[in-house]
ZABAZA-246418 format. One record per residue (C-alpha): residue in one letter; x, y, z; residue number from 1. Coordinates in steps of 0.05 Angstrom, whole numbers, plus 5000, padded with zeros to 4 digits. Each point is the difference from the previous one (the first is absolute). Layout:
   residuo   east   north     up   num
         A      X       Y      Z   NUM
...
// end
This chain:
   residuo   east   north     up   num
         X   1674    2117   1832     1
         X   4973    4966   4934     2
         X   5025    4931   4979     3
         X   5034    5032   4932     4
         X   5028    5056   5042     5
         X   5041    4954   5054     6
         X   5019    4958   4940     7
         X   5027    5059   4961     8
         X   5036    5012   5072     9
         X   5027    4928   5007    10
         X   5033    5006   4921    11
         X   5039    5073   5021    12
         X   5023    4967   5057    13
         X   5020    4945   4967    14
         X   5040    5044   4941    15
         X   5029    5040   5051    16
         X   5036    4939   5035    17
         X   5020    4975   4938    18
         X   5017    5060   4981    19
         X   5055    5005   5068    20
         X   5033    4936   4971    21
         X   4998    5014   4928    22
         X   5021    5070   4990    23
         X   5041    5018   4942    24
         X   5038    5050   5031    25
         X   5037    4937   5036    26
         X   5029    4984   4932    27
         X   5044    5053   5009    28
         X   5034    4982   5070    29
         X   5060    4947   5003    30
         X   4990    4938   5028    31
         X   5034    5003   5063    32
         X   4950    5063   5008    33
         X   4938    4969   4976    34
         X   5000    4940   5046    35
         X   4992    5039   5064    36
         X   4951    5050   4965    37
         X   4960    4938   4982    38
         X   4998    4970   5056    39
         X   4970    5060   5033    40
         X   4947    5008   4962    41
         X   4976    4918   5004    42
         X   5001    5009   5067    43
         X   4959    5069   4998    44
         X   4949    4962   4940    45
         X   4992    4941   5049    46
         X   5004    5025   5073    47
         X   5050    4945   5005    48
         X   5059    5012   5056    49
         X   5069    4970   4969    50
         X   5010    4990   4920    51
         X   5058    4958   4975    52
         X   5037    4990   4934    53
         X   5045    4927   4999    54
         X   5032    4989   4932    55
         X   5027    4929   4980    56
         X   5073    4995   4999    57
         X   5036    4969   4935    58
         X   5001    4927   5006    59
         X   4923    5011   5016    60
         X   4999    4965   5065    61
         X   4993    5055   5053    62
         X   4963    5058   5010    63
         X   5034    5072   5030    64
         X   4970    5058   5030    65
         X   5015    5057   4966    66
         X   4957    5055   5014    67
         X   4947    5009   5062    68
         X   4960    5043   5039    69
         X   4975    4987   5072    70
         X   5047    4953   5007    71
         X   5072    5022   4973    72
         X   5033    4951   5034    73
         X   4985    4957   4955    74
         X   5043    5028   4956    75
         X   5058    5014   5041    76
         X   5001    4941   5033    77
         X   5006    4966   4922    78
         X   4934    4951   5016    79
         X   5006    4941   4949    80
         X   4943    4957   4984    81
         X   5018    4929   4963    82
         X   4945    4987   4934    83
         X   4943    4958   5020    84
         X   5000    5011   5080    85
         X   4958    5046   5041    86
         X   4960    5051   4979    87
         X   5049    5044   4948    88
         X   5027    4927   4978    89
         X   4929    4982   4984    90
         X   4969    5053   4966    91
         X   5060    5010   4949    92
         X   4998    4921   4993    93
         X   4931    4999   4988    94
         X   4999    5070   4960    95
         X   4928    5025   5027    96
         X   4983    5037   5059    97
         X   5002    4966   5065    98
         X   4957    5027   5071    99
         X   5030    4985   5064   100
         X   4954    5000   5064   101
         X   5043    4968   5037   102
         X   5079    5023   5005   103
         X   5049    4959   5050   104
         X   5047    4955   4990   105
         X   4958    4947   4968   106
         X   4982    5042   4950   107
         X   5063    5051   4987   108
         X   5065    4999   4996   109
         X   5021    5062   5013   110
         X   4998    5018   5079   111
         X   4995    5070   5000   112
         X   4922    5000   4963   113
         X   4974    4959   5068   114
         X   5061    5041   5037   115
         X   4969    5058   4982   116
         X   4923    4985   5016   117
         X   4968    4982   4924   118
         X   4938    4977   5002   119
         X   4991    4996   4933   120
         X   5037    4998   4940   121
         X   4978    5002   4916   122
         X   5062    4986   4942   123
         X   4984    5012   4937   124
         X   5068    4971   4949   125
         X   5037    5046   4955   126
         X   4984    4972   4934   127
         X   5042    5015   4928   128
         X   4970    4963   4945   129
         X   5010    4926   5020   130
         X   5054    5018   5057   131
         X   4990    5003   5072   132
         X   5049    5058   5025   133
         X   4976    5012   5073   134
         X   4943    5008   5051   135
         X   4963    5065   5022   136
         X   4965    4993   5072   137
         X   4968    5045   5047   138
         X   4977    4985   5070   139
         X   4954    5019   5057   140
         X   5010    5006   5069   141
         X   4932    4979   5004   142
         X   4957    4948   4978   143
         X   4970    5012   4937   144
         X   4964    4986   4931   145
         X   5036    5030   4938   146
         X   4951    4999   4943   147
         X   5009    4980   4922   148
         X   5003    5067   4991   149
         X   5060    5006   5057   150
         X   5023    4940   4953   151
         X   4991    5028   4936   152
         X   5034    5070   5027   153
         X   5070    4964   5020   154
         X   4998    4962   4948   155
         X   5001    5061   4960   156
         X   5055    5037   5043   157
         X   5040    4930   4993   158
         X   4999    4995   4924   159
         X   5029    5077   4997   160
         X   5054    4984   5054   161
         X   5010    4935   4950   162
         X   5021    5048   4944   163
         X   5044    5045   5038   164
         X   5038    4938   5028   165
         X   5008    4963   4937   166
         X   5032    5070   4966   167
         X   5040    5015   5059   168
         X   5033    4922   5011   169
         X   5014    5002   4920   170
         X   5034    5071   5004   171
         X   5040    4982   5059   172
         X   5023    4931   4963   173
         X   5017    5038   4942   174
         X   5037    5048   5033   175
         X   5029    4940   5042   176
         X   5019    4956   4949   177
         X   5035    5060   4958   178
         X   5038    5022   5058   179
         X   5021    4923   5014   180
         X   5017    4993   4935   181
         X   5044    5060   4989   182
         X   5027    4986   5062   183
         X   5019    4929   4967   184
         X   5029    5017   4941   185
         X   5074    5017   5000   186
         X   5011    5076   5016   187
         X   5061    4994   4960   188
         X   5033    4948   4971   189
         X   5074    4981   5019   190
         X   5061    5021   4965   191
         X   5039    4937   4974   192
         X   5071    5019   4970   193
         X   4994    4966   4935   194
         X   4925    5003   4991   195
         X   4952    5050   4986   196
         X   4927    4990   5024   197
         X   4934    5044   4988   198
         X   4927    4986   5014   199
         X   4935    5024   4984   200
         X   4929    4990   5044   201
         X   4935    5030   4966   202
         X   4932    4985   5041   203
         X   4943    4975   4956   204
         X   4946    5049   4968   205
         X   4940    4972   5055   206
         X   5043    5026   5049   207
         X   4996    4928   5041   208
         X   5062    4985   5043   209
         X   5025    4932   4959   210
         X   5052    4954   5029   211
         X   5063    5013   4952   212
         X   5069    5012   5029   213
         X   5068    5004   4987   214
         X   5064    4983   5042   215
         X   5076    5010   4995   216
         X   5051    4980   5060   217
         X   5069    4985   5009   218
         X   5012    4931   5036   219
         X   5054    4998   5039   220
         X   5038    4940   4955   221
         X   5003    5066   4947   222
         X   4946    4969   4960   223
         X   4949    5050   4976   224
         X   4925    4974   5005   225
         X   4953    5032   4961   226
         X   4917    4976   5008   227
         X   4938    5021   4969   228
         X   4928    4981   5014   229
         X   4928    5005   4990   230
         X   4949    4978   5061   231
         X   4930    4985   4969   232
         X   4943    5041   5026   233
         X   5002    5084   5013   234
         X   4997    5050   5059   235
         X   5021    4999   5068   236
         X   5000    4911   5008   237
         X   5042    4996   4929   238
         X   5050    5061   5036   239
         X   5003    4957   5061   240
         X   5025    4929   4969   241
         X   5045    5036   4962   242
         X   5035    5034   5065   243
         X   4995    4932   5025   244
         X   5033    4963   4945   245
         X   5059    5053   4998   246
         X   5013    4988   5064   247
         X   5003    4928   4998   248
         X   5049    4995   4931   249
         X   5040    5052   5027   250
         X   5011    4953   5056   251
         X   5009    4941   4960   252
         X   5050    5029   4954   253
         X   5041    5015   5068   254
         X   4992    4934   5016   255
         X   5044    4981   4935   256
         X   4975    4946   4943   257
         X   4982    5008   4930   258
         X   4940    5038   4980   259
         X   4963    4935   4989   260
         X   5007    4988   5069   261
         X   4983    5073   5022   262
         X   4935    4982   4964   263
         X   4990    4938   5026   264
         X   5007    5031   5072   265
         X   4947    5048   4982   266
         X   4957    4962   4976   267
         X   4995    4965   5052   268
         X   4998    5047   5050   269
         X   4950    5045   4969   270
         X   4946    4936   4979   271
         X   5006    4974   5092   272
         X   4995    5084   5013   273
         X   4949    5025   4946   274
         X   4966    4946   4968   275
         X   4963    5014   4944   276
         X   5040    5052   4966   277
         X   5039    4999   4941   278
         X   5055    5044   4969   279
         X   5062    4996   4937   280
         X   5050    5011   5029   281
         X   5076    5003   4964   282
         X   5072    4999   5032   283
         X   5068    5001   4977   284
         X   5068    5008   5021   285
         X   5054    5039   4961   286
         X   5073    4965   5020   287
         X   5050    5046   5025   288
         X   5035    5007   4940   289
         X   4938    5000   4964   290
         X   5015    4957   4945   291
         X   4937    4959   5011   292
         X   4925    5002   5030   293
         X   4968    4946   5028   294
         X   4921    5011   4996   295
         X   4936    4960   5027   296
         X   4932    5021   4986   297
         X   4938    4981   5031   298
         X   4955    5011   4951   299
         X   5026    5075   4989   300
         X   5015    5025   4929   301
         X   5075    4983   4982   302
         X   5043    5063   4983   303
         X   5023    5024   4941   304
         X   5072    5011   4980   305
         X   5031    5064   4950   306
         X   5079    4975   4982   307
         X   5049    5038   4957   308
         X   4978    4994   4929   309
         X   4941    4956   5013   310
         X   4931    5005   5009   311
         X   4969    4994   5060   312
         X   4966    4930   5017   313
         X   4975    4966   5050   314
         X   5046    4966   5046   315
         X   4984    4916   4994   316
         X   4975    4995   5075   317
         X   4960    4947   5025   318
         X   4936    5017   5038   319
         X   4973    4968   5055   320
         X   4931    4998   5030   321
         X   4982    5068   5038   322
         X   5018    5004   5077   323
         X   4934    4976   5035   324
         X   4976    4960   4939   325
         X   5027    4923   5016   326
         X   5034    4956   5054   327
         X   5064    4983   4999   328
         X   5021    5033   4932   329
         X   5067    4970   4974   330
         X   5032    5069   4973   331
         X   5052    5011   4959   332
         X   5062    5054   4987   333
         X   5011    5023   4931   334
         X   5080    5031   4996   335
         X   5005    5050   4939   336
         X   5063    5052   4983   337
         X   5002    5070   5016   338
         X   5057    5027   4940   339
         X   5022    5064   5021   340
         X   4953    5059   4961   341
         X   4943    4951   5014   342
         X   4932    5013   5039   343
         X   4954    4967   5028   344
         X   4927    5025   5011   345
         X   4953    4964   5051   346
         X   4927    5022   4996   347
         X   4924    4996   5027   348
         X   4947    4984   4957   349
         X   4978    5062   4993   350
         X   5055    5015   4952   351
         X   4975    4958   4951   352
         X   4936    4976   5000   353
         X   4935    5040   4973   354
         X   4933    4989   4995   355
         X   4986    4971   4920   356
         X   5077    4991   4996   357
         X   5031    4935   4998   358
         X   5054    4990   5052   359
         X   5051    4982   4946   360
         X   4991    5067   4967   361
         X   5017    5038   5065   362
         X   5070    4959   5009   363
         X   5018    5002   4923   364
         X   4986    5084   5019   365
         X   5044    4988   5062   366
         X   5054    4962   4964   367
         X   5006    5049   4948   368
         X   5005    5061   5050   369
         X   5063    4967   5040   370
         X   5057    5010   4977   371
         X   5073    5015   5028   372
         X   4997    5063   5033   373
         X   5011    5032   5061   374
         X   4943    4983   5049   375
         X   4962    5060   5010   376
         X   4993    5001   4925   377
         X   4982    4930   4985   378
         X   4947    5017   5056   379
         X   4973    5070   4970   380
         X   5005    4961   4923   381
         X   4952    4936   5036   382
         X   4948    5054   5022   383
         X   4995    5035   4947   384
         X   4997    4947   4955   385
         X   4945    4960   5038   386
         X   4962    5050   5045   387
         X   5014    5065   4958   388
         X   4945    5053   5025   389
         X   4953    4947   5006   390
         X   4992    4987   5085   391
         X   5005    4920   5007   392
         X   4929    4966   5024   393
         X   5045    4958   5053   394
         X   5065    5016   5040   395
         X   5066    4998   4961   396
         X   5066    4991   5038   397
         X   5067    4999   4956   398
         X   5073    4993   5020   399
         X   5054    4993   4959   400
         X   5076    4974   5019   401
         X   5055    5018   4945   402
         X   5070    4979   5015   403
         X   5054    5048   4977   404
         X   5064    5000   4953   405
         X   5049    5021   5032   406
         X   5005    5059   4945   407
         X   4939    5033   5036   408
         X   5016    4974   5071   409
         X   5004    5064   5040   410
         X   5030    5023   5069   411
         X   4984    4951   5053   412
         X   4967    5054   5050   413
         X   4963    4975   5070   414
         X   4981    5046   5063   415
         X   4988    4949   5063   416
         X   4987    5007   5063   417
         X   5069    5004   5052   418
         X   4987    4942   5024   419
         X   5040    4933   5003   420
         X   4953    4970   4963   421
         X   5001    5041   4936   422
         X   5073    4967   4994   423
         X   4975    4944   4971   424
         X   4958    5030   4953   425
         X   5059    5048   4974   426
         X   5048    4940   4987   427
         X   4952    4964   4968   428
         X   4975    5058   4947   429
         X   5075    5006   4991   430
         X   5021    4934   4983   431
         X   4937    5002   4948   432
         X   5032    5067   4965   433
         X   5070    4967   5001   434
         X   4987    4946   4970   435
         X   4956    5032   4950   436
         X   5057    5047   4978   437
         X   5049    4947   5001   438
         X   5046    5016   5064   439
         X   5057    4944   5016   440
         X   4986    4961   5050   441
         X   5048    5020   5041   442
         X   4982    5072   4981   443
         X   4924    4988   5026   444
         X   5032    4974   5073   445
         X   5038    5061   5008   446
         X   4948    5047   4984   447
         X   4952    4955   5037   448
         X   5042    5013   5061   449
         X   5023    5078   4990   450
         X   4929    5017   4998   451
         X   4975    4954   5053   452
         X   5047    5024   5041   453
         X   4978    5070   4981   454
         X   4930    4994   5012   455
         X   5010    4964   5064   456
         X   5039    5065   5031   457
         X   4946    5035   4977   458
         X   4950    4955   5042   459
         X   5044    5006   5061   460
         X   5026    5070   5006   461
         X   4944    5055   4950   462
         X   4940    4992   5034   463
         X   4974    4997   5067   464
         X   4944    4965   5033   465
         X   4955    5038   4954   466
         X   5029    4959   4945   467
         X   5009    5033   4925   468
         X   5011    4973   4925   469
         X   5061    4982   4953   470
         X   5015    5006   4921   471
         X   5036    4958   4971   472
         X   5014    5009   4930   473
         X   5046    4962   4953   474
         X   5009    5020   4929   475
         X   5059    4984   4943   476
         X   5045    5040   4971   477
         X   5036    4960   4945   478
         X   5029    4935   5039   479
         X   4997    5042   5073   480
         X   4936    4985   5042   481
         X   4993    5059   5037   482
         X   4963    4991   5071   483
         X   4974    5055   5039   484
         X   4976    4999   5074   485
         X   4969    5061   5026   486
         X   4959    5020   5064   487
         X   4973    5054   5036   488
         X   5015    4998   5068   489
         X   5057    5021   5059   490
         X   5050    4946   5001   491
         X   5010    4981   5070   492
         X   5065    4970   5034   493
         X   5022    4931   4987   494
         X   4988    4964   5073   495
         X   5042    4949   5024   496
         X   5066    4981   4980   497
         X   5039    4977   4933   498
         X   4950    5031   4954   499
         X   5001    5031   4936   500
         X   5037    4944   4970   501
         X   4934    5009   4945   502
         X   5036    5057   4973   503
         X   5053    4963   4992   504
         X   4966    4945   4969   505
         X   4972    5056   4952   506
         X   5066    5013   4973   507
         X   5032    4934   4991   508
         X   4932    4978   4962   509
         X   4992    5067   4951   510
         X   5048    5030   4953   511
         X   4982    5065   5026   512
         X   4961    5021   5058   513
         X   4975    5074   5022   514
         X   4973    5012   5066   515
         X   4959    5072   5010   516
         X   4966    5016   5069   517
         X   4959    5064   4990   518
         X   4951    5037   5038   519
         X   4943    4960   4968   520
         X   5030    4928   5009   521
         X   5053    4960   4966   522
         X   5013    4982   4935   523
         X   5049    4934   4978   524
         X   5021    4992   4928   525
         X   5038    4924   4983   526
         X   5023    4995   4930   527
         X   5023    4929   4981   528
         X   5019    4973   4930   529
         X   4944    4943   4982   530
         X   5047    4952   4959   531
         X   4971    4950   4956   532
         X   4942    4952   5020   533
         X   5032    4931   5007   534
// end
């Protein structure tokens, strides 16, 4: 055969194997599919007996096996490689191919490639751009040579597998980090006798997971905590610090303390736990009777406040450095009033700032679209005033808290759990409508006990072991509040002795009390005269 002829050979031969790794009809298979098909077709291209795939964990500091062939236990056995040792460690610290004649423990530290008989091994590192993401290697059970062009060929099959892992890690942290987040934010909000509360959420137009979140909780001193924040960065890492930092000022809060000091708590705990990140970060407490709310910010926008025949304005808060920013921040507690017909709008960024746009612009827009309405309003009139049809280039979360009048306080109306510890959470909602519509004191401590009582025979004797719900609804008709208790299960017997002194109890509390067991549970109506609020 001619010199030109075995040349023109050698170059075929040469297309076809790169052809094997480099076929476009890959494109079209998922990564979890294109891995193994990969590997297949290195180790058909280079004779070679195992193939590997390790991809660097976040935190970059350890390599795992992820995909294999001729040697799958490396995968199911979860090998792990630490940056920097043995032969995987090397070649993605090094980022260029590395040739192994020599495989023991000396050289590698995973077991099973001398465990298994590898003579020789070749890792070539899965390059994006500047980034390091992994380490391709094949090995033979024999000694060997690979040649540049062996190089040159995995290299090739490395920077494809490159792509496909960079695309598949950023759509699972996508879908991670929106899943997280949704799974953050409030599925609904709670229902506060006395106060109405409605939120918005809308994602940026990039489509990149951003840290904002919103919070609302009862604590159990009948204080109503309300927090919104903004964690710098995007994607899955911002999603995660801001699960984290929920957590830990939810916490807090239970612990008791101003919101200075909830801040000051998580501040610290998130610079010891995640240093280096930084978030704004605002929380307040609405007192029970919510006459006043006591706000701190760290660094987070300060809301904005619609009152009756005013316009809105933001409320004079003081503002703090963010959480992560300083040491030992000295914050502070700003106490404003919450008239009844007032709300109060807390907001991200998003809201209000645009690129071109001065910051002041977008709150003078904000202030002039609050005003005193019913919260789902106010939060409709916000949008459409400052995101219209446009979509908003970051995230935007809203929530706005409007305490009633008492002429458009309606029906209290709660379905709980039959459980003793809904009991709590009954009296307490009730005490908030009472007061709210005026009741006597003495008024509010007999219907405080009627319905207690009530509910807690509804606990004991409507449900069994598979447990059920209760309404309670209280509404007023002129000066009568009118309390209904109703359920949907088969009363049982009263066990023991010297019980049903509750019904009893009903009747001396209530000016009028109706009892009605039918075939789809039991119904209690109390009706007691409020009197006049001392």
């Amino acid at each position: 055969m001619s010199t030109s002829a075995s040349a023109r050979l050698e170059a075929e031969h040469k297309l076809q194997r790169i052809g094997l790794v480099s076929d476009s009809a890959l494109a079209h298979l998922a990564t979890e599919d294109l891995l193994p098909e990969l590997l297949d077709r290195v180790r058909q291209v280079l004779n070679s007996d195992t193939a590997a795939v390790l991809l660097l964990e976040p935190g970059g500091r350890e390599l795992v096996a992820v995909a294999a062939r001729g040697i799958e236990t490396e995968v199911s056995q979860g090998v792990r490689v630490p940056v920097g040792k043995g032969f995987a460690g090397q070649v993605v610290a090094r980022r260029e191919p590395v040739q192994l004649q020599r495989v023991d423990s000396t050289t590698v530290v995973n077991r099973l490639l001398w465990e298994k008989g590898i003579q020789t091994l070749l890792g070539v590192p899965l390059l994006l751009a500047a980034d390091a993401l992994g380490v391709l290697h094949v090995g033979s059970l024999s000694p060997r040579e690979f040649t540049p062009e062996d190089v040159e060929l995995l290299q090739l099959a490395a920077d494809r597998i490159a792509l496909a892992a960079h695309a598949q890690r950023a759509k699972a942290e996508r879908a991670a980090a929106a899943e997280l987040q949704r799974s953050l934010l409030p599925t609904q909000l709670p229902i506060v006798p006395g106060l109405e509360l409605a939120a918005r959420y809308v994602p940026g137009d990039e489509g990149a997971i951003a840290g904002d979140w919103y919070d609302v909780f009862l604590l159990p001193n009948g204080w109503l905590g309300v927090v919104i924040g903004d964690v710098v960065g995007h994607g899955l890492p911002a999603a995660i610090v801001m699960g984290r930092m929920r957590s830990a000022l939810r916490a807090f809060a239970l612990e008791g303390g101003d919101p200075a000091e909830v801040l000051s708590n998580l501040d610290r705990k998130m610079q010891h736990f995640e240093p280096g990140m930084m978030a704004t970060v605002l929380y307040a407490l609405v007192e029970p009777n919510f006459e006043r709310l006591h706000v701190s910010s760290a660094g987070h926008l300060v809301p904005v406040q619609g009152r009756v025949g005013e316009r809105g304005r933001l409320l004079d808060v003081a503002v703090d450095p963010p959480i992560g920013a300083l040491r030992d921040v000295r914050r502070r507690v700003t106490v404003s009033l919450m008239p009844p017909g007032s709300v109060v709008c807390f907001y991200t960024d998003g809201l209000v700032e645009r690129r071109g746009i001065a910051l002041d612009d977008g709150l003078e827009r904000l202030c002039d679209a609050v005003h005193p309405a019913q919260a789902h309003t106010v939060c409709a009139d916000v949008m459409a005033e400052l995101i219209g049809e446009d979509t908003p280039d970051d995230d935007v979360a809203l929530l706005a808290v409007r305490r009633q009048d008492r002429a458009d306080l309606g029906p209290l109306e709660l379905t709980v759990p039959a459980v003793p510890e809904s009991l709590k959470e009954v009296r307490s909602a009730m005490r908030r409508w009472l007061t709210i519509v005026g009741a006597s004191q003495d008024a509010t401590s007999d219907l405080l006990v009627a319905v207690g009582e009530a509910t807690s025979n509804a606990v004991e004797h409507a449900y069994g072991p598979a447990g059920g719900v209760i309404k309670v609804r209280m509404e007023l008709r002129g000066r009568d509040a009118i309390a209904t208790v109703c359920d949907e299960g088969r009363w049982r017997p009263p066990r023991g002795e010297n019980r049903g002194r509750g019904t009893l109890l009903m009747h001396r509390c209530g000016d009028e009390v109706r009892i009605d067991h039918h075939a789809h549970g039991t119904e209690v109506m109390i009706r007691r005269a409020i009197g006049h609020a001392e």
